[in-house]
C-alpha positions, 0 to 999 in steps of 0.5 A: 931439782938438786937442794943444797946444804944452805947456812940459813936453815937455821932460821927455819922453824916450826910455823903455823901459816899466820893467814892460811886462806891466802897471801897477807898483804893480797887480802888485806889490799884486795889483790890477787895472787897466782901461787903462795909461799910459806915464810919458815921463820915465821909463819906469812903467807905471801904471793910468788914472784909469778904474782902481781905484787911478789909479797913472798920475796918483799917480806924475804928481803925486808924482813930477812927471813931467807926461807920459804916452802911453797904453800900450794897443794901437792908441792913440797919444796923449800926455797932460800931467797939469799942464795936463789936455790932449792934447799 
């Protein structure tokens, strides 16, 4: 996997997952989710585009937060929803 030099970087910060026991929206409606995704602006956890509800991506594009990391244990990558690349 090759990352990118990506001009949203700059919206990255030093966050703190606001539900670290799963996805958000998935605990507060009951669903259920396959793997997380760590928002980097500010803190969401959300459900991957593997998952039923894809809550990660919705709160990219709605919110216009770009970047997420994985929150899976063992995982260490970075994900820029804008330009559909590794960064």
């Amino acid at each position: 996997m090759t990352a990118i030099v990506d001009p949203h970087l700059m919206w990255v910060r030093n966050v703190l997952p606001r539900t670290p026991q799963g996805c958000e929206e998935c605990l507060a409606g009951g669903t259920s989710w396959l793997h997380l995704r760590l928002c980097l602006t500010c803190g969401h956890v959300g459900c991957c585009d593997s998952s039923p509800m894809r809550h990660a991506s919705r709160h990219a594009h709605t919110v216009g937060h770009p970047i997420v990391e994985s929150f899976e244990p063992g995982e260490n990558w970075r994900w820029c929803y804008v330009d559909q690349a590794f960064v």
